[in-house]
C-alpha positions in Angstrom: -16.0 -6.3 16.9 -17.2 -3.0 15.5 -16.5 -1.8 11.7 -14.4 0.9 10.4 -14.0 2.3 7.1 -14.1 5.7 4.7 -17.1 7.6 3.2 -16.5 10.2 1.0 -19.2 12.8 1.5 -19.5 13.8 -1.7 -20.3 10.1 -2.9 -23.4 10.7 -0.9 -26.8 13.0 -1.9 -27.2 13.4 1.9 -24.7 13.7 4.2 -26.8 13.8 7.6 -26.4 9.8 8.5 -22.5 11.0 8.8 -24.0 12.8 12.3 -25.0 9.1 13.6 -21.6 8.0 13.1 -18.5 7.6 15.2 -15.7 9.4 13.4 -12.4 8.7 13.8 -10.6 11.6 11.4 -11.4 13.9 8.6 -9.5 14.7 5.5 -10.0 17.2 2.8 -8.1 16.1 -0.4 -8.1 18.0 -3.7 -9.5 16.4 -6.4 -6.9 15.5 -8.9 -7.3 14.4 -12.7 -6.8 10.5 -11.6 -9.7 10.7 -9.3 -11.9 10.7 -12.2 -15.1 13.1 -10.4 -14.6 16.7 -12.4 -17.6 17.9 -10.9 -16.1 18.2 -7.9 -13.5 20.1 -6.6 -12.7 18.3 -3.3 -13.3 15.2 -1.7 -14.3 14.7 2.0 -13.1 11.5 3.6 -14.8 10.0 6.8 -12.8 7.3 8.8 -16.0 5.9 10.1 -16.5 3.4 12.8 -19.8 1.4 13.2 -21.1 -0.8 15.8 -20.9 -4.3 15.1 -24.9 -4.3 16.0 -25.7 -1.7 13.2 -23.7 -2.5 10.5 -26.4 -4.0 8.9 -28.8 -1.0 9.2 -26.3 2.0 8.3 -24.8 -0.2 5.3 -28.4 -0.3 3.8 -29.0 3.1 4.8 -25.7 3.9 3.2 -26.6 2.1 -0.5 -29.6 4.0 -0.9 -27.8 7.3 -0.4 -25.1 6.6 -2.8 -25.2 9.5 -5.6 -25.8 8.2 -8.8 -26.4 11.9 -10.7 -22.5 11.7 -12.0 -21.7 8.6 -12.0 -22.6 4.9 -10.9 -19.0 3.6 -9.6 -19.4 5.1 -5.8 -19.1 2.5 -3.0 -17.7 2.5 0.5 -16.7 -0.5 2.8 -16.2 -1.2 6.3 -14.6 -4.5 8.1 -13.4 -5.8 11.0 -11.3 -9.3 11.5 -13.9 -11.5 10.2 -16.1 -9.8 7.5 -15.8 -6.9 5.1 -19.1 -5.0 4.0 -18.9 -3.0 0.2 -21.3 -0.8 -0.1 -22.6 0.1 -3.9 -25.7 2.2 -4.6 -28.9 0.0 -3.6 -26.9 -2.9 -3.2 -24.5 -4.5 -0.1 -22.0 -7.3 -0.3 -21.0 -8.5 2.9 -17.6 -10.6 2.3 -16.5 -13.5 4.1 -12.5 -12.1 5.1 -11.6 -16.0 4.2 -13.3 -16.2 1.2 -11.8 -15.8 -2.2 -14.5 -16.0 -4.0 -16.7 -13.3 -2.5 -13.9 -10.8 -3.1 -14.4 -12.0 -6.8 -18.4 -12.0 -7.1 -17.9 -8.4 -5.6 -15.6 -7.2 -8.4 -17.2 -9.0 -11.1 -20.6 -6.6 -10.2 -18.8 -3.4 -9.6 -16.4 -3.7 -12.7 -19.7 -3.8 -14.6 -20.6 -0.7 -12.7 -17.6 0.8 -14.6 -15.3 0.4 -11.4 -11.4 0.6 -11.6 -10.2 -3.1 -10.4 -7.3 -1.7 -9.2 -9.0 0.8 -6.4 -11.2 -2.1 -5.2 -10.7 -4.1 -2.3 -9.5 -7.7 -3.0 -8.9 -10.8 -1.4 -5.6 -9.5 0.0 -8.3 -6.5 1.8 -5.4 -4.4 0.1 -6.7 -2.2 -3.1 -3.3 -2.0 -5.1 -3.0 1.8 -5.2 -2.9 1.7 -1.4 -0.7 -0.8 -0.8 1.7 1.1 -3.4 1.1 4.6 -1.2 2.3 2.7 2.1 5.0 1.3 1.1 6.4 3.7 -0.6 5.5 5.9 2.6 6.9 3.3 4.5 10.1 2.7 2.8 11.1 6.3 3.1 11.1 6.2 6.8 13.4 2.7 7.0 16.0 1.5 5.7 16.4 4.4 2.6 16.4 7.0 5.0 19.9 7.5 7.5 18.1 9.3 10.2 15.9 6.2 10.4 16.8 4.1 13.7 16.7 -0.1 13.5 14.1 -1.7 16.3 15.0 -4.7 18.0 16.0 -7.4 16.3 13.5 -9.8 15.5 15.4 -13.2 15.1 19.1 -14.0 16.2 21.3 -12.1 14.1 19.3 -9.9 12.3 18.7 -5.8 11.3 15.3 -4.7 11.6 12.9 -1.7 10.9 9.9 -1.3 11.2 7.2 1.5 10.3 3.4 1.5 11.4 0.5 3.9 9.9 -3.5 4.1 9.7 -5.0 3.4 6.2 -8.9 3.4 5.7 -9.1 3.2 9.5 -6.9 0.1 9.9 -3.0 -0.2 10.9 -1.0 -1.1 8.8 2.5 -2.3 9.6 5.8 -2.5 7.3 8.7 -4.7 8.5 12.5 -4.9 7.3 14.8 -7.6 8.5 18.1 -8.4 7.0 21.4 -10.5 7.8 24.5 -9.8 6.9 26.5 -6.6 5.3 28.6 -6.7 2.3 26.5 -10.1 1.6 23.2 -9.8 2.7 19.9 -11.6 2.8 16.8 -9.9 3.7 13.0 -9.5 3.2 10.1 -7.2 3.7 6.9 -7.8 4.8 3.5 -5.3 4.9 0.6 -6.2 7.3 -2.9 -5.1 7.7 -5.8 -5.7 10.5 -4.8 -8.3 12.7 -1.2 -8.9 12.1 -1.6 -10.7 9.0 1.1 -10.7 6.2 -0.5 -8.9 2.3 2.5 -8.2 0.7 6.3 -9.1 1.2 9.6 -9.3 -1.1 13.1 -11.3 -0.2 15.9 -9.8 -1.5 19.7 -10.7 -1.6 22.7 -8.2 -2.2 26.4 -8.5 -3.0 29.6 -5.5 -2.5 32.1 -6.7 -5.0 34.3 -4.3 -3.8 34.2 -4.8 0.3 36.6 -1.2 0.3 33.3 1.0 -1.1 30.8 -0.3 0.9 30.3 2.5 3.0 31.0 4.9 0.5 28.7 3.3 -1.2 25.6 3.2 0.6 26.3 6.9 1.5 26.2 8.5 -1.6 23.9 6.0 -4.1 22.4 3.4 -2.6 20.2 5.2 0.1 19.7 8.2 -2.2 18.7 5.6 -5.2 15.9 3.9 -2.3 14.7 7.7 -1.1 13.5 8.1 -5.0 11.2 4.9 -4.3 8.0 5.7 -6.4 9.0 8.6 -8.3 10.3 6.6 -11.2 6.9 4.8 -12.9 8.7 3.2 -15.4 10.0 0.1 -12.5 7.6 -1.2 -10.1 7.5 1.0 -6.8 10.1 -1.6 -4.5 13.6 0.1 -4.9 15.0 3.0 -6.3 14.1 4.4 -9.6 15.6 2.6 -13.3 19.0 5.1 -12.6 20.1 7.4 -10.4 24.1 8.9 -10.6 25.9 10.7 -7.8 29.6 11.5 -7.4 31.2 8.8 -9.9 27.9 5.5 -9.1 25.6 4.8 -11.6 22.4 3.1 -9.8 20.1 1.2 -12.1 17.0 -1.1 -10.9 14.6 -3.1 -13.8 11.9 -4.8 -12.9 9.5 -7.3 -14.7 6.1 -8.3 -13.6 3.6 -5.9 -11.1 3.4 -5.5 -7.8 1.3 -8.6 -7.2 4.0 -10.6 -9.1 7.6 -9.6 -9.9 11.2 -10.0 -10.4 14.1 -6.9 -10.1 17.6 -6.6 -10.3 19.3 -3.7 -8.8 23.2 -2.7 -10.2 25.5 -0.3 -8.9 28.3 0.7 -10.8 31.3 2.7 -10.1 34.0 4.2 -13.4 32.0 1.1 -15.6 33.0 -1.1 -13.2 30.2 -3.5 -11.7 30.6 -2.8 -8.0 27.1 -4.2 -6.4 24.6 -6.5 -7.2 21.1 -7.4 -5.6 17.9 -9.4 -6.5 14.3 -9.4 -5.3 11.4 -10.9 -6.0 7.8 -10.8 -4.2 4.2 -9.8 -4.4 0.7 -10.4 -2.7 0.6 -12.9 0.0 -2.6 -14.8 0.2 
């Protein structure tokens, strides 16, 4: 099975070997304060796909036209269902998609290198900063937003969305299923390559007050979810810490990261508790 993945063609001191490749799409993306690269002005991503013949010889090729002038933290990485290549300056890992530690001898080398952990691919095959993108991405066209539309129900009794995008060349796939209205169950799950669960949060939700319900949902709840990731004081997998519209007060703390954590989410209505919900998830290995 052939390889895809993204080269930045800045990261490189040639960018002819991008001419061999078979690319999938090109994005342009202003270089912000975060991306850490002030020489630059823009970066130029590749969604690059490789044969599965000459991933060897374009990976190598790759390493030794890695720029070093600015900075020693470059890489780039392909995969397909079975192995992952990361590709540093003059030197390849080629990961084992199974294998924990190869994900871990990989980091060790590149956080040396002066690497962010968080922006490198892990065991999960999901850096953190992009699983956080997607699913906030993802969110916003479910459940939080009303022009959203449910897909078929997945298991006997259930509510289901469901919301599908590329990332680094690879679909990704966010699913929703719930039972249940003013007392509700539910969890979320995000998928990668070949339909295999990364990340995933269960969740269960009580309506004191059966008689707001609707109301409810109307004017907080799904306006609190549509503010998913604007609030970085609570992890990125509800609304933000509080949110009030027309008489509710929406509040949501977390505890924990992404990888690993706990939330409560309250709605209140004239002081009065009116709605309750807990969640709990993280990485799924």
């Amino acid at each position: 099975m052939n390889y895809k993945g993204v080269i930045i063609e800045e990261s490189l001191i040639d960018t002819e070997i991008i001419n061999e490749l078979n690319i999938l799409q090109k994005e342009i993306e202003e270089v912000s304060e975060d991306n850490n690269t002030p020489w630059l002005t823009k970066w130029t991503m590749d969604t690059a796909e490789i044969d599965e013949n000459k991933i060897d010889e374009y990976t190598i090729r790759l390493s030794k036209l890695i720029d070093t002038k600015h900075c020693s933290d470059w890489y780039c990485d392909f995969r397909n269902d079975k192995y992952h290549y990361v590709v540093f300056a003059n030197k390849v890992f080629k990961l084992d998609r199974c294998k924990k530690q190869d994900y871990i001898d990989m980091q060790e080398y590149a956080i040396k290198l002066g690497c962010p952990k968080n922006q490198l691919p892990n065991f999960n095959d999901l850096p953190i900063n992009l699983l956080t993108g997607f699913l906030v991405y993802a969110k916003k066209e479910t459940f939080a937003n009303s022009n959203a539309l449910k897909i078929n129900p997945s298991r006997l009794g259930s509510n289901d969305y469901q919301f599908a995008g590329e990332i680094e060349g690879e679909i990704m796939t966010y699913h929703d299923t719930y039972f249940g209205g003013t007392k509700f169950m539910g969890e979320e799950v995000v998928y990668r390559g070949s339909n295999i669960p990364k990340w995933g949060m269960n969740y269960y939700g009580v309506t004191m007050d059966e008689n707001l319900s609707e109301e409810m949902m109307d004017k907080v709840l799904r306006k609190a979810l549509m503010q998913v990731g604007d609030d970085n004081t609570v992890i990125p997998v509800r609304g933000p810490s509080k949110f009030e519209n027309e008489g509710y007060v929406y509040t949501f703390k977390t505890s924990g990261t992404i990888e690993n954590f706990d939330g409560v989410e309250e709605i209140y209505k004239n002081g009065n508790l009116v709605y309750k919900l807990n969640c709990h998830g993280g990485i799924i290995e």
